[in-house]
C-alpha positions as CSV (number, residue, x, y, z in Angstrom):
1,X,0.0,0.0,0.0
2,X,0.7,3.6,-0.7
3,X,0.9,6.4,1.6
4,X,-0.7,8.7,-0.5
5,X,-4.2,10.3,1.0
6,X,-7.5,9.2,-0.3
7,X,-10.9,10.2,0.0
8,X,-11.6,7.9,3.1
9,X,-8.8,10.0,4.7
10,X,-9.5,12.7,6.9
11,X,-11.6,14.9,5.0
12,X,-14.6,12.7,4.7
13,X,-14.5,11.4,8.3
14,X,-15.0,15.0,9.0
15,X,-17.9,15.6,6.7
16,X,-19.6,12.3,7.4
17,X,-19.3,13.5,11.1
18,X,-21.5,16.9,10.0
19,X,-23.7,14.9,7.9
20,X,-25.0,12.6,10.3
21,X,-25.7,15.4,13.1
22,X,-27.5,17.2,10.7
23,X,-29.6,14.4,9.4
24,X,-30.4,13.0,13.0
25,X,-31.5,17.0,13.4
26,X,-33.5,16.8,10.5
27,X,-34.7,13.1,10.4
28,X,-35.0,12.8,14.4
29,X,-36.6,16.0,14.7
30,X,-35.4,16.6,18.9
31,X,-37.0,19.2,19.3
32,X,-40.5,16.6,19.2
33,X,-38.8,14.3,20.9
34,X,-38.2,17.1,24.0
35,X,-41.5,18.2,24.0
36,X,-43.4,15.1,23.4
37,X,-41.2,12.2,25.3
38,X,-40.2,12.7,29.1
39,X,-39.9,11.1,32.4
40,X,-42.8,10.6,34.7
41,X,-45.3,12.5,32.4
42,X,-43.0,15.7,32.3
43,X,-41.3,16.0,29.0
44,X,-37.5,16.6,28.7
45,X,-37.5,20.4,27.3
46,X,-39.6,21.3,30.9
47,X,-37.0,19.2,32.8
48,X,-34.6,21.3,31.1
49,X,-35.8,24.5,30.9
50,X,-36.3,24.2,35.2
51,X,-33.0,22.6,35.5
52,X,-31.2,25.9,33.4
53,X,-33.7,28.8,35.7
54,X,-32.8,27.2,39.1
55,X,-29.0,27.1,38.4
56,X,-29.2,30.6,37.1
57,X,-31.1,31.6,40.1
58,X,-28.5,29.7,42.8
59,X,-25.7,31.6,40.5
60,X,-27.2,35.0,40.8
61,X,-28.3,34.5,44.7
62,X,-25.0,32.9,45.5
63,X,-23.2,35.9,43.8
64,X,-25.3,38.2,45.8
65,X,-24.3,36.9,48.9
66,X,-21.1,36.0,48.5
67,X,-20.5,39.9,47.5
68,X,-23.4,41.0,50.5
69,X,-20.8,39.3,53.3
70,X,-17.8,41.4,51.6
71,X,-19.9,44.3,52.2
72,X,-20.9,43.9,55.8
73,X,-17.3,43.5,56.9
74,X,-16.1,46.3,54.9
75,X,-19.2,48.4,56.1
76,X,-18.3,47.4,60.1
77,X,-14.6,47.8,59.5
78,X,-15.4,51.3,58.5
79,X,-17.6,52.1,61.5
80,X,-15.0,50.3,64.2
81,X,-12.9,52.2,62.6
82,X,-14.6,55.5,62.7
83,X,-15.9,54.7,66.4
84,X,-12.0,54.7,67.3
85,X,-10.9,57.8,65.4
86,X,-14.0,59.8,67.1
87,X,-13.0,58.6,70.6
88,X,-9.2,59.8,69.7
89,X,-10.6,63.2,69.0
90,X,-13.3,63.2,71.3
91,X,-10.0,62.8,74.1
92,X,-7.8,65.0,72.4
93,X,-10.0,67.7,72.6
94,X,-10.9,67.1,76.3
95,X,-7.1,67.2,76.8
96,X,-6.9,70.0,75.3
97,X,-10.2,71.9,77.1
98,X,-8.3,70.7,80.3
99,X,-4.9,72.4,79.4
100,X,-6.6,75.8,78.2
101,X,-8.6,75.6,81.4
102,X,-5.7,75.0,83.8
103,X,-3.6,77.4,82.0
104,X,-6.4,80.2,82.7
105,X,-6.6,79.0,85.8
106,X,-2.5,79.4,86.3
107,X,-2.7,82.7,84.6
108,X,-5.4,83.8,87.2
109,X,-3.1,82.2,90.1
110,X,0.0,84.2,88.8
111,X,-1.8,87.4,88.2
112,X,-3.2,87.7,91.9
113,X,0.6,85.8,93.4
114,X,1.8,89.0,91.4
115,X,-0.9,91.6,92.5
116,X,-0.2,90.2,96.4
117,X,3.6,90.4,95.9
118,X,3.1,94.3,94.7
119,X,1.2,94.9,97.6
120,X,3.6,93.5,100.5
121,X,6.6,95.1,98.2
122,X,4.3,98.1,98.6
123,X,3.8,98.0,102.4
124,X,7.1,97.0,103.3
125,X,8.7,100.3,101.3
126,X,5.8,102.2,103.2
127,X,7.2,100.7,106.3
128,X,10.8,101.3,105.4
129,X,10.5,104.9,104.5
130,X,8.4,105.6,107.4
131,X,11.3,104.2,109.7
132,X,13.6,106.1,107.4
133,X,11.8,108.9,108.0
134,X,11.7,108.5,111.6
135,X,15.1,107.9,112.0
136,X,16.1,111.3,110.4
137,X,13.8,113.3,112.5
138,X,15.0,111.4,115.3
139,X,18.6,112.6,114.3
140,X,17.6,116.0,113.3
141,X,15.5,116.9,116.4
142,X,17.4,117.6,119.5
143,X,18.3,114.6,122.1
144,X,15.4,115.2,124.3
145,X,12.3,115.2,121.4
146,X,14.4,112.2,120.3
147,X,13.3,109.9,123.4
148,X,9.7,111.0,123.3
149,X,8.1,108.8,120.8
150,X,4.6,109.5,119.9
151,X,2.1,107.2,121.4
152,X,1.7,105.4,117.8
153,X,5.2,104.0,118.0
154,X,4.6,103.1,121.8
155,X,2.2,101.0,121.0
156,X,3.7,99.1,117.7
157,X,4.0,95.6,118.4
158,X,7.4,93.7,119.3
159,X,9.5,92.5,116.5
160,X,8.8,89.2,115.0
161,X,10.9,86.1,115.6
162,X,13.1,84.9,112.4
163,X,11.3,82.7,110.5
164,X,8.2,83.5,112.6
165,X,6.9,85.3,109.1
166,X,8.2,82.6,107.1
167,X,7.1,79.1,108.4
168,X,6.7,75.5,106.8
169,X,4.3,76.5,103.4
170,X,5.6,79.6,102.1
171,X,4.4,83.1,102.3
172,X,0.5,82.9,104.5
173,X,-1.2,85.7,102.8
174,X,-4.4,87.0,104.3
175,X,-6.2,87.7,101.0
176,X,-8.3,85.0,99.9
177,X,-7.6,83.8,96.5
178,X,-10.5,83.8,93.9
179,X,-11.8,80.3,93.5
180,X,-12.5,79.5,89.5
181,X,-15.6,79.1,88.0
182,X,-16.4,75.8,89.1
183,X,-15.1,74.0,91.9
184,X,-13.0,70.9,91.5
185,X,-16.1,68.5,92.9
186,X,-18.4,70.3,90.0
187,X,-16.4,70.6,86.9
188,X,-18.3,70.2,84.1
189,X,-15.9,68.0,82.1
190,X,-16.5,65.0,84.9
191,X,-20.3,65.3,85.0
192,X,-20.4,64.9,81.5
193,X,-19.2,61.8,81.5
């Protein structure tokens, strides 16, 4: 035998192929044989038909919720995460209130420290230049005015021990200090919360 390709080659195994679906279309007629022939009085093209609706709608549904899942766990990652960032603020902005409210508070400490320390500064130079001027009347005027004192200095109190003015606590000062706004049992940053 030869090698050489013939008509029962390739070429008509391929078109007997085509020819024989297309007669068992046309001869067979499925399309009767789907609507007319079935299993348990329901014909095949119904069977079919169902079986292609219900996997759509499983396809659709499962898509749905696959995607619906995705959605709810981005959606509650946002708001955890929003929840945090608002707290962050929400505290930062306390802290902040608290500063600006403890620096006024300061500011009103210093202003009245500094208003108290004029004053003593004040008295004391009174004081001094009183005695300063006492002294140089008491040197001016003759020996005997000098040991006459006027009942005012008779009466002046005896000096202070060291240390008596300054004990254990600083300075006292008899002013009262201003209290702020609100007291530290009623500030209105704790009964907020």
């Amino acid at each position: 035998m030869s090698n050489t390709n013939t008509k029962t080659g390739k070429e008509s195994s391929m078109g007997q192929f085509f020819q024989s679906i297309t007669n068992s279309m046309y001869y067979n007629r499925p399309m009767e044989i789907a609507v007319h022939n079935g299993v348990y009085g329901f014909p095949y093209a119904v069977i079919g038909m169902v079986t292609l609706v219900t996997g759509i709608f499983a396809y659709v549904t499962y898509t749905d919720y696959a995607s619906e899942v995705a959605d709810t766990i981005n959606q509650e990652s946002d708001e955890i995460r929003q929840d945090i960032q608002y707290e962050d603020r929400r505290t930062e902005e306390e802290k902040e209130q608290i500063k600006e409210e403890n620096d006024e508070e300061n500011e009103e400490i210093r202003t009245q420290q500094e208003q108290e320390d004029e004053e003593e500064n004040i008295e004391q130079m009174d004081e001094s230049r009183k005695e300063e001027l006492l002294e140089k009347e008491d040197q001016e005027k003759p020996p005997e005015q000098a040991q006459e004192k006027p009942p005012e200095q008779a009466q002046e109190k005896p000096p202070e021990e060291p240390g008596e003015k300054y004990k254990m606590g600083g300075k006292k000062s008899k002013k009262r200090r201003k209290r702020s706004k609100y007291s530290r049992k009623q500030s209105p940053k704790k009964s907020k919360q």
